[in-house]
C-alpha positions in Angstrom: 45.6 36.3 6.4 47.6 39.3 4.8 49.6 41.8 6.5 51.1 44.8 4.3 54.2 46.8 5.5 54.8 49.8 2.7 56.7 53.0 2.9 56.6 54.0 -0.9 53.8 54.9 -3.3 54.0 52.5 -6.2 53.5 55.3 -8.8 52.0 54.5 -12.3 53.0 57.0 -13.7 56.4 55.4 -15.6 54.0 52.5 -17.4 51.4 55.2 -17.8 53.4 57.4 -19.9 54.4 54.2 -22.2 52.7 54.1 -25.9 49.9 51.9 -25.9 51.4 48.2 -27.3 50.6 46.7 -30.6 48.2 43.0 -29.5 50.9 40.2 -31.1 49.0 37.0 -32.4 49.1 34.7 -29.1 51.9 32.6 -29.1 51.0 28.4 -29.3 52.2 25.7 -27.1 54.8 23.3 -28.5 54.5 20.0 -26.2 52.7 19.2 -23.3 53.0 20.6 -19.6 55.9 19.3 -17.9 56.2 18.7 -13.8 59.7 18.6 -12.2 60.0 18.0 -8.8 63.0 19.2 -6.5 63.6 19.1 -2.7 61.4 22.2 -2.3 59.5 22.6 -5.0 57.1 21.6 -7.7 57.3 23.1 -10.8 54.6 22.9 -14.0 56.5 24.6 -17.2 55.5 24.7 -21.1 57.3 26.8 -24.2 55.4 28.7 -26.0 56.4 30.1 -29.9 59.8 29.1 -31.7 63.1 31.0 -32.5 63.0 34.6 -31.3 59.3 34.5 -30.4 60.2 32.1 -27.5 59.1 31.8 -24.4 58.8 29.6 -21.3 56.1 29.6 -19.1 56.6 28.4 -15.4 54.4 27.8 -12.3 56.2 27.2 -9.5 54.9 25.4 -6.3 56.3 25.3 -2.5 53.6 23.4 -0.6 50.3 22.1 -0.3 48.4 25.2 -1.2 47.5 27.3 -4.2 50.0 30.0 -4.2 52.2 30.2 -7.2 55.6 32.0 -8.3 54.8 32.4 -12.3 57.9 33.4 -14.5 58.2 34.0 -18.0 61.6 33.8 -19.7 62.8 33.8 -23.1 64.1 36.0 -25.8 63.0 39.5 -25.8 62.0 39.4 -22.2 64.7 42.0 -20.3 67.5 40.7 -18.5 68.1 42.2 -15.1 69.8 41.4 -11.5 66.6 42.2 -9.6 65.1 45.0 -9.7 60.9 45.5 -9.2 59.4 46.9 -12.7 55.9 48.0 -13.0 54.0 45.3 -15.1 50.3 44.2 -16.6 49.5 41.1 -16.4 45.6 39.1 -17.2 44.3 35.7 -17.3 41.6 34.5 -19.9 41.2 36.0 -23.5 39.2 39.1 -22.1 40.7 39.9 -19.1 42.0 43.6 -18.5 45.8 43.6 -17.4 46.0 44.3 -13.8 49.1 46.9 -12.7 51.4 44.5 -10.8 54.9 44.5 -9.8 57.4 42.0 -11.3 61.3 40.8 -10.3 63.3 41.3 -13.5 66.0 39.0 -13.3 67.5 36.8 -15.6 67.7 32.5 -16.7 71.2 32.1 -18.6 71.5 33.7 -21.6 67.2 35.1 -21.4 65.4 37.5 -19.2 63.3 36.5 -16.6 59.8 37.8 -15.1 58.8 36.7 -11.9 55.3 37.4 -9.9 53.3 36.3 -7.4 50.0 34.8 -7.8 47.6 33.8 -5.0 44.8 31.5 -4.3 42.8 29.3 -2.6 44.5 28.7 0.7 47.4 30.6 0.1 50.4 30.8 2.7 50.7 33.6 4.6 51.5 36.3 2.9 54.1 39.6 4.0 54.9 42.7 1.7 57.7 44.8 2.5 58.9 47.7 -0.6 60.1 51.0 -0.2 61.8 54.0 -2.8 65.2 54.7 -1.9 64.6 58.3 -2.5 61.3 58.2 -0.3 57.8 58.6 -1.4 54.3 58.3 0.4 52.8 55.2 1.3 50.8 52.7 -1.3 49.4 49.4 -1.3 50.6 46.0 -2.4 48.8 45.1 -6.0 48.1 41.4 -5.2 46.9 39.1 -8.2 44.4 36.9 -6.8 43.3 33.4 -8.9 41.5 33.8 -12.2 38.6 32.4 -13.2 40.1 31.5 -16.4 43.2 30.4 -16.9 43.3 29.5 -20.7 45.2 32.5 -21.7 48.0 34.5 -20.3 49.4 38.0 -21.6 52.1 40.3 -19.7 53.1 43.4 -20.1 55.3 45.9 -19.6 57.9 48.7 -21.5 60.7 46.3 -21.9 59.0 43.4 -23.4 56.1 44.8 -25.0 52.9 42.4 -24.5 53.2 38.8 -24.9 50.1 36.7 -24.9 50.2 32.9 -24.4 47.1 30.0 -25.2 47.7 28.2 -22.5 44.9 25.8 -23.4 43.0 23.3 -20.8 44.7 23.2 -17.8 43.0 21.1 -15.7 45.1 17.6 -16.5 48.2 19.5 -15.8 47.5 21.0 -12.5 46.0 17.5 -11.0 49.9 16.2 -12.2 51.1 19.3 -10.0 48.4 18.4 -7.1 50.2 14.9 -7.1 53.8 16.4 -7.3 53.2 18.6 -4.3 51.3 16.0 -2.3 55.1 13.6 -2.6 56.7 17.0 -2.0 55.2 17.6 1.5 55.4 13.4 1.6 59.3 14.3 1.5 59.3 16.7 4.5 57.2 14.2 6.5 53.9 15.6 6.2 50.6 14.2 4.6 49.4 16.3 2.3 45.6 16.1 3.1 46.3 16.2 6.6 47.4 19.4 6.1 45.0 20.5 4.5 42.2 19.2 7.2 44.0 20.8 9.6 40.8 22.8 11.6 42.5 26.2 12.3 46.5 26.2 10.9 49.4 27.9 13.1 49.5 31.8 13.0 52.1 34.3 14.3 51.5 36.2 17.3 52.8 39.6 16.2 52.9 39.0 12.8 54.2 42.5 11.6 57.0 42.7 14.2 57.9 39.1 13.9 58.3 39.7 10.4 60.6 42.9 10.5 63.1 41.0 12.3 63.9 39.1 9.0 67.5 39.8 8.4 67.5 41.1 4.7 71.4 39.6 2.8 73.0 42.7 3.1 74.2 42.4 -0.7 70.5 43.0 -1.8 70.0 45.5 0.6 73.3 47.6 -0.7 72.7 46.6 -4.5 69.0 47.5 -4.5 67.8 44.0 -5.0 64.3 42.8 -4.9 63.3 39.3 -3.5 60.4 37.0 -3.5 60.8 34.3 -0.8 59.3 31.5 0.8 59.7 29.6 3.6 58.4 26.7 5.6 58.2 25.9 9.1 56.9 23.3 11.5 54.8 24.3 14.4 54.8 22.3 17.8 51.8 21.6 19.7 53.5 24.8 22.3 54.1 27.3 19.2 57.1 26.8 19.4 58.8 27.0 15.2 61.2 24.6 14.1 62.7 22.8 10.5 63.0 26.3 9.2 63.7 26.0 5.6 64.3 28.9 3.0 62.7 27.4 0.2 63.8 30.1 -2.6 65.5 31.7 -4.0 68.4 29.8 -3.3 70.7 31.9 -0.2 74.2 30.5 1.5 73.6 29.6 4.9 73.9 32.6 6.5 71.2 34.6 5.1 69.2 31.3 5.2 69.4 31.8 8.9 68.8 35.6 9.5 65.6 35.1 7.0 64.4 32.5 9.7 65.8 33.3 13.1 62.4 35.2 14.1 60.4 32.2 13.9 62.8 29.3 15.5 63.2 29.5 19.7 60.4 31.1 21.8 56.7 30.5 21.0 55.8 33.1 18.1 53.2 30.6 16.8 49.6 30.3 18.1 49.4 26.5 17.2 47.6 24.6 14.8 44.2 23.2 16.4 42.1 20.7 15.4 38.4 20.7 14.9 37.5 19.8 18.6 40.0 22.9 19.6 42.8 20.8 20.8 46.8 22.1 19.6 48.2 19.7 17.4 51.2 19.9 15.5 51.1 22.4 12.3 52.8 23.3 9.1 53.2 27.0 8.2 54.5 28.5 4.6 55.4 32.7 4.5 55.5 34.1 1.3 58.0 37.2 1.6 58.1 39.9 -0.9 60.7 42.5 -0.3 60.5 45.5 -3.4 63.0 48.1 -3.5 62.0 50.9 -6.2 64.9 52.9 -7.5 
């Protein structure tokens, strides 16, 4: 389920206007995969290249499903506090980049890319952008799960393209599958139990539920893009509760206005099981909130 609130057209017409960018040999893996688990996430990383050619590749993981944060940080990639840049990005050595929208940010001393890919039993997912100086309305561009996932190249007028071999990745994602299964473990959930969940909570009103996020008001003022995610238990009534803002990482405060619309009330329908009975459910919100100078 997908619900998209936009009040900007995302023009093309910046990347469009770049020179076409010289293809770069694809940069080799040094190592193997490596899985970190935190409190909230799971995380799958690798580097890529050596000295000013390098690069880090990340999946990140917040719950039992198969929707990813992917970054990309290193030398050469732009460093920035935030903002939304228009960006290519394709999976497999023949894919065509798809126009998506990135976060610019940064990781210490390196720029950092991050962007949003989604897949098989994705949280929920909400768009919010807009262009401080107005514009039409446009669509969210949404990168769905490739078919191949050997290779990885990004794009856009900062960095330039950078293609990665990922390689085989099939060993390392069943080490992520078991890192997010003690990950739900450690908020008291089974992970397959989830997953056999027959129909999983949903909110009511999901657009107007949504708007009453409370955005930090420092991102707001400084033009600051976000990706979020969240986490909430769902009672047997709909009722939300456990409310946990996942990432980025927020004081308290914001943490709260980000999940006061789903805690108190009933703004769930609840999780049922296969016979139709309400049981107990676990819903994730992926939040992406664009503003476009």
């Amino acid at each position: 389920m997908k619900t998209h609130l936009t009040a900007t057209a995302l023009s093309m017409a910046a990347i469009a206007a770049q020179p076409a960018q010289a293809q770069t040999a694809p940069l080799e893996g040094i190592g193997d995969w490596q899985v970190t688990r935190s409190a909230e996430s799971c995380s799958l990383q690798r580097t890529f290249g050596s000295g000013e050619s390098e690069k880090t590749f990340t999946f990140y993981s917040y719950g039992p499903d198969e929707s990813y944060r992917i970054t990309l940080t290193g030398p050469g990639v732009p460093r920035d506090v935030g903002r939304a840049r228009v960006s290519r990005i394709g999976f497999g050595p023949a894919a065509e980049l798809q126009e998506i929208i990135a976060i610019n940010s940064r990781s210490g001393e390196n720029g950092m890319l991050s962007f949003h890919l989604t897949g098989h039993g994705a949280a929920f997912r909400y768009y919010r952008g807009w262009e401080v100086r107005g514009g039409a309305e446009g669509p969210e561009r949404e990168m769905m799960w490739p078919d191949d996932l050997s290779q990885v190249t990004i794009e856009n007028s900062g960095l330039g393209r950078v293609t990665l071999n990922l390689g085989s990745m099939t060993f390392a994602f069943n080490e992520l599958a078991r890192c997010k299964a003690a990950l739900a473990a450690g908020w008291g959930w089974d992970y397959a139990a989830i997953d056999q969940i027959g129909t999983p909570p949903r909110l009511k009103t999901p657009g107007p539920t949504v708007d009453l996020m409370g955005m930090p008001p420092a991102l707001v003022v400084n033009h600051i893009s976000m990706i979020a995610q969240l986490r909430i238990n769902v009672d047997e009534q709909g009722r939300g509760a456990d409310c946990v803002v996942q990432s980025p990482p927020l004081e308290a405060r914001a943490q709260r206005d980000l999940c006061r619309p789903f805690v108190g009330g009933t703004p769930f329908e609840p999780a049922r099981d296969d016979a139709g009975n309400a049981v107990p459910g676990f819903f994730r919100l992926h939040y992406t909130y664009f503003i476009f100078d």
